[in-house]
C-alpha positions in Angstrom: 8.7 -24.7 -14.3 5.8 -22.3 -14.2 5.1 -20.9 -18.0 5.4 -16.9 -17.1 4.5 -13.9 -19.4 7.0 -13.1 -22.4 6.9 -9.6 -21.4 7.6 -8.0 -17.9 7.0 -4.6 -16.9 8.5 -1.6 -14.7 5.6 0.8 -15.0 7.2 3.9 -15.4 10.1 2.8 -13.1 13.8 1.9 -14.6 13.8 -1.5 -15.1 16.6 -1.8 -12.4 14.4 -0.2 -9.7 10.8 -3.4 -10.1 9.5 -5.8 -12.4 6.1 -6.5 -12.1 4.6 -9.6 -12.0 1.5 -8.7 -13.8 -0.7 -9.0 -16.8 -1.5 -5.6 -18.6 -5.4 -6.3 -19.6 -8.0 -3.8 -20.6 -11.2 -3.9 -18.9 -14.2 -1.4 -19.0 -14.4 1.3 -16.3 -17.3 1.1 -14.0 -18.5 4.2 -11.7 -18.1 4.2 -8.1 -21.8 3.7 -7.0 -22.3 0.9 -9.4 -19.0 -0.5 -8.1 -20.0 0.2 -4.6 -23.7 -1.7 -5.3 -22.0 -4.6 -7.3 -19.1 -5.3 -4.2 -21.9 -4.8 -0.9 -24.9 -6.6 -2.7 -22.0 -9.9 -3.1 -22.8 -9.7 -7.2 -19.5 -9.1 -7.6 -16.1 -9.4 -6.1 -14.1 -5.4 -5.9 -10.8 -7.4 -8.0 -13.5 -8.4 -10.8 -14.1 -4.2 -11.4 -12.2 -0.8 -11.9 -13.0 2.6 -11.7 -11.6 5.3 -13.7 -8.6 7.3 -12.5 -8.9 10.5 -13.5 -6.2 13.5 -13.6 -5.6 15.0 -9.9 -6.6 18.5 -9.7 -4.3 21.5 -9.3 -5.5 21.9 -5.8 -5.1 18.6 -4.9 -1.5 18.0 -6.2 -0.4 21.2 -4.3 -1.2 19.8 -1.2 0.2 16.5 -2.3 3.7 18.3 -3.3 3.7 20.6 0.3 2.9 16.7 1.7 6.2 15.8 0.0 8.4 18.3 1.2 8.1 18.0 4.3 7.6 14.1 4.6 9.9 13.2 2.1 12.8 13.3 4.5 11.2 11.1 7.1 10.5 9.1 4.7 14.3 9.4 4.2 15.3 8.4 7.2 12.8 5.2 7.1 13.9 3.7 4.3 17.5 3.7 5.6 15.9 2.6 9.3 14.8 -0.2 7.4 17.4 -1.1 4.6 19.8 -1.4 7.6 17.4 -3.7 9.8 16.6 -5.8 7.1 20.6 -6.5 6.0 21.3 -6.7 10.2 18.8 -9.6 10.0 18.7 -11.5 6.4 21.7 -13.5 5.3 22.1 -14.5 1.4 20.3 -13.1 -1.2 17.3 -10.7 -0.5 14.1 -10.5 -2.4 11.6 -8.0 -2.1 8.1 -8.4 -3.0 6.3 -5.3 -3.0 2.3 -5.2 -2.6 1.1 -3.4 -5.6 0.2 -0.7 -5.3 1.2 0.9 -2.0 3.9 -1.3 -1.3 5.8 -0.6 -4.2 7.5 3.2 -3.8 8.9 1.8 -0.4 9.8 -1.2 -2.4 12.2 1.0 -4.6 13.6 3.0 -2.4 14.6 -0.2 -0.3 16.2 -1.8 -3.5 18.1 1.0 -3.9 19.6 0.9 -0.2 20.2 -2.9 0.1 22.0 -2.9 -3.8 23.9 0.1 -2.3 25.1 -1.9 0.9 26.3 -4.4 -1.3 23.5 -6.9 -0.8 22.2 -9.7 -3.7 18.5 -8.2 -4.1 15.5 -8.5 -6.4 13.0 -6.6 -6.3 9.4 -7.5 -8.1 6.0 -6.3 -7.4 2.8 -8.6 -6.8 -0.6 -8.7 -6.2 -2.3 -9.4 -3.3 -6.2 -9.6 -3.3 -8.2 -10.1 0.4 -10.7 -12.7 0.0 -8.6 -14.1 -2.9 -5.1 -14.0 -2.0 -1.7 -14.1 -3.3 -1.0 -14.4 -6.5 0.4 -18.0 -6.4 1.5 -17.2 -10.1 4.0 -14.4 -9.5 4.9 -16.5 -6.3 6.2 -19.4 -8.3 8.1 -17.5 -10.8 9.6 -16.1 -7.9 10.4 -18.5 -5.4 11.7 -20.8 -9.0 14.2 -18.0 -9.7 15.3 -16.6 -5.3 15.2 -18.8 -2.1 12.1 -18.4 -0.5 13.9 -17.9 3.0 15.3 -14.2 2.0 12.0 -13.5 0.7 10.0 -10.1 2.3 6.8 -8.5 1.8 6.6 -4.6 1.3 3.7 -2.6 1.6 3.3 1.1 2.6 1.8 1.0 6.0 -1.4 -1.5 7.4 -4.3 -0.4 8.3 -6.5 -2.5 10.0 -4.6 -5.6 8.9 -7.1 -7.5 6.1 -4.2 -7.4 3.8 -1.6 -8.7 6.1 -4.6 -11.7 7.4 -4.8 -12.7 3.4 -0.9 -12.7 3.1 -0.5 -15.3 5.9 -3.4 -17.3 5.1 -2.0 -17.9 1.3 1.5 -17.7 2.3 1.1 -21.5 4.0 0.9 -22.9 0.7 4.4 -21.7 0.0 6.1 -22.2 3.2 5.8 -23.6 6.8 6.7 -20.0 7.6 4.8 -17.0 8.5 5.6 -14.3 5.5 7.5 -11.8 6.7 5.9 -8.1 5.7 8.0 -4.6 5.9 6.2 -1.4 6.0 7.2 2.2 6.5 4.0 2.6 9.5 2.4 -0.1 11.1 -0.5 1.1 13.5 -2.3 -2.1 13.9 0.7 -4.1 15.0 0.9 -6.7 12.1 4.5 -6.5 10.3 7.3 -8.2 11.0 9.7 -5.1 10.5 8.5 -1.4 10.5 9.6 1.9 11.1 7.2 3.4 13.3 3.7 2.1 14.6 2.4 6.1 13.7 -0.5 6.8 11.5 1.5 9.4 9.5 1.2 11.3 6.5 3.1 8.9 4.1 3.1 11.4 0.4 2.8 8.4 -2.0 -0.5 7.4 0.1 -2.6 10.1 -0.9 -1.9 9.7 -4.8 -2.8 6.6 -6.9 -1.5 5.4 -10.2 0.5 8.8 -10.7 3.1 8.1 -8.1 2.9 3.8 -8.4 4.3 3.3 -12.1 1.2 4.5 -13.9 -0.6 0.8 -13.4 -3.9 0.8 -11.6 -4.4 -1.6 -8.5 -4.6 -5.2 -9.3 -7.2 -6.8 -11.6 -8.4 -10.7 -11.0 -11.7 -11.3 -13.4 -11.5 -14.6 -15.7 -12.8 -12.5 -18.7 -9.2 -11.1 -19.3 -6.8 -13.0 -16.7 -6.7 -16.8 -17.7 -5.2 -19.7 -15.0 -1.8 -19.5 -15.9 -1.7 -15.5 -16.0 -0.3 -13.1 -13.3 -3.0 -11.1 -11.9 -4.0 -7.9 -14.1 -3.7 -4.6 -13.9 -4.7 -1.5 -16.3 -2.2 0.8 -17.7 -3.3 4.3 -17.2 -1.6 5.6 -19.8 -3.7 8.8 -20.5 -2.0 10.1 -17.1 1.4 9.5 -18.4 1.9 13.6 -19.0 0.9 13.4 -15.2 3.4 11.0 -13.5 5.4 11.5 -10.8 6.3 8.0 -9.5 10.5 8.8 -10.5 10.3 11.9 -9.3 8.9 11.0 -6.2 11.3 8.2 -5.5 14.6 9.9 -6.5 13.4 13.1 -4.0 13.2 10.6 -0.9 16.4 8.5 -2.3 18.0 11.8 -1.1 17.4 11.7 2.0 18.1 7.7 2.4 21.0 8.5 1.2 21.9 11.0 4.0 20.6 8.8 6.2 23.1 6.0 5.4 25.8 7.6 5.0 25.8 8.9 9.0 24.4 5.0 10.0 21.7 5.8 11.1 20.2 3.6 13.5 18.3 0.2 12.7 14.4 0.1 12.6 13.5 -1.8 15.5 10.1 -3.3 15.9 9.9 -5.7 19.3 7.0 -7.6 20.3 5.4 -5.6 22.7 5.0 -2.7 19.7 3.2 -5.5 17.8 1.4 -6.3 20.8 0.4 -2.8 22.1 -0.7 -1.6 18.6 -3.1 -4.4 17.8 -4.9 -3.4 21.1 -5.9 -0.5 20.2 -6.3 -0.8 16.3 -8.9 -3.5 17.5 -10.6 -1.0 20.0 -10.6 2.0 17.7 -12.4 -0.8 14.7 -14.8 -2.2 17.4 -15.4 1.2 18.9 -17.0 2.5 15.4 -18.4 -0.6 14.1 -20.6 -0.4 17.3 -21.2 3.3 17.1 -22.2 3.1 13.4 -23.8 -0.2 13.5 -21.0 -1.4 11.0 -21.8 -5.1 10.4 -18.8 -5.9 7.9 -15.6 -4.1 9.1 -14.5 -4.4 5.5 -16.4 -0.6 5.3 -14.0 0.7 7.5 -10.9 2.2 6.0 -8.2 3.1 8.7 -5.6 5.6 8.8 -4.8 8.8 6.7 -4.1 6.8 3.4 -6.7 4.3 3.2 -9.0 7.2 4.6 -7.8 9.6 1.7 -8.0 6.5 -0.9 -11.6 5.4 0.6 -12.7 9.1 -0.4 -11.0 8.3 -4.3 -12.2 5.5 -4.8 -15.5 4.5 -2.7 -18.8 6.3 -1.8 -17.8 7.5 1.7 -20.7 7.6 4.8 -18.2 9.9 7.3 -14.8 10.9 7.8 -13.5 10.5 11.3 -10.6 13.1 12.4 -8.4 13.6 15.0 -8.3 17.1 14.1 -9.6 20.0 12.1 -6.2 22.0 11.9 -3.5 19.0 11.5 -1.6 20.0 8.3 -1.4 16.3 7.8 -4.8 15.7 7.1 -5.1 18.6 4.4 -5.7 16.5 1.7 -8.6 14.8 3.6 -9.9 18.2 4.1 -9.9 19.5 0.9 -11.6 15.7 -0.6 -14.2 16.2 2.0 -15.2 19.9 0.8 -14.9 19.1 -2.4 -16.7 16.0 -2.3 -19.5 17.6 0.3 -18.7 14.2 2.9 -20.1 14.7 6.4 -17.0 14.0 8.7 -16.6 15.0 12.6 -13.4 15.4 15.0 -13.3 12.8 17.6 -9.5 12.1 18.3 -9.5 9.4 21.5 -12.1 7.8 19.2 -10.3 6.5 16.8 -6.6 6.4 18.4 -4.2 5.2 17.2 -5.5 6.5 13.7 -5.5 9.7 12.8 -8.2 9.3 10.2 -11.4 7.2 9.5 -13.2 6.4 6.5 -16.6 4.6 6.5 -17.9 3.5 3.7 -21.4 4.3 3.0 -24.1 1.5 3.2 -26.2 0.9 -0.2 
């Protein structure tokens, strides 16, 4: 059996709602242009580095918290779309692997639903890396511990589907399977179970560490993860006066609630949804990696949360809109004053996305 950690975490989660397979390490913060330099030039991989999170202005959160109260009770509705789908369709125990970090508010919320139908489920959350992989760690202690045929992947929403390309190509080395990944919206057509294929303003994808447990995104550098570690990530403790992640989850548990209580109709997500939404994710990509000359697609960050987290945590080029009034890209509005980013308004451009990032060239 696998030698695992002595000491598991929940972030700032009860421990009933996730336990994180990862390794709290403390690495050095690096800025974004030196991070941006390291990861384009090839010097150094993006897992290897982490920038400082820093305390979300007033502003900022006020848009985020109008985001929530009007989005909170679709997401609602989702989560018990979902929680319902997934117990029409899985028989014996359920485990839930949430994709840290995105993955894991949705995670929670569909723990809660499945333990409230009365179904056996775990719920842990793991790191997935593109170019890397899975961590094949966390996966062992798992698949020791739950049968790897209830196993599903959770992650907020895809965007142009890198994550969900590294999850099938590592997940072979578990099973003869293909992994099975849940999301709230799916616009390029990749999951095996979502909600909507809609490029909508989901409230936990426009905040970072704050509403995700307080741990930053997932850490895999040999100076402080070793071969028999989970992947790493850094507590972000000097935001703790800052979270939200409890607050956000019991808000939308709400809702779900509601939702199951009147039965509300299974999440359905045929073929031909999967079909028709890769289509046109690939044309929107290919339509701006031509325009902007775009040789590694990896610079294109698509749809409204990895636009908004592009902004965060990279050195944007342009921000492509569908709109300049849509309330649901306010918070992309107010990062691109406040961070002076050129950005135009081209919606058949990038359909089905509401929102492009491009990451600057250096």
């Amino acid at each position: 059996m696998l030698k695992t950690q002595s000491k598991f975490i929940s972030g700032t989660y009860p421990s009933t709602d996730v336990t994180f397979l990862l390794k709290i390490v403390t690495l050095e913060a690096i800025d974004n242009a030196s991070k941006e330099a390291a990861i384009q030039s090839g010097l150094r991989h993006y897992s290897e580095m982490i920038s400082f999170e820093s305390v979300p202005e007033a502003g900022y959160m006020a848009i985020f918290y109008e985001a929530m109260s009007v989005g909170a009770a679709r997401m609602g509705r989702e989560v018990a779309a979902l929680a319902r789908s997934i117990s029409n369709q899985m028989n014996g125990p359920i485990t839930l692997a949430s994709l840290v970090r995105a993955g894991v508010p949705l995670g929670v919320l569909l723990k809660r639903a499945l333990s409230r139908m009365g179904k056996d489920v775990q719920h842990f959350g793991i790191s997935v890396i593109r170019d890397r992989g899975i961590d094949s760690n966390a996966m062992r202690h798992i698949i020791e511990r739950r049968p790897i045929e209830g196993l599903l992947f959770v992650d907020g929403w895809t965007g142009k589907g890198a994550i969900a390309t590294e999850l099938e190509r590592s997940f072979h080395s578990f099973s003869a399977q293909p992994p099975k990944l849940v999301v709230l919206s799916d616009p390029c057509g990749r999951a095996w179970l979502a909600a909507s294929g809609e490029d909508w303003l989901i409230p936990s994808g426009i905040l970072g560490s704050t509403v995700s447990g307080l741990i930053s995104r997932s850490i895999l550098n040999e100076e402080v993860t070793g071969p028999e570690d989970f992947h790493g990530t850094v507590r972000w403790d000097h935001l703790m006066s800052h979270d939200i992640s409890a607050v956000f989850v019991d808000s939308v548990w709400t809702h779900a609630v509601t939702a199951l209580d009147r039965n509300i109709d299974l999440a359905q997500w045929t073929i031909n949804d999967r079909s028709s939404h890769q289509r046109r994710s690939r044309q929107a990509i290919n339509r701006i990696a031509a325009e902007f000359a775009v040789e590694n697609t990896n610079r294109i960050k698509p749809g409204i949360a990895e636009a908004t987290r592009a902004i965060l945590r990279r050195m944007p080029q342009i921000v492509l809109l569908s709109s300049g009034e849509d309330a649901e890209l306010a918070a992309l509005r107010h990062l691109i004053r406040e961070k002076n980013v050129q950005f135009q308004v081209v919606p058949k451009k990038i359909q089905p996305y509401r929102a492009i990032t491009l990451i600057r060239k250096v």
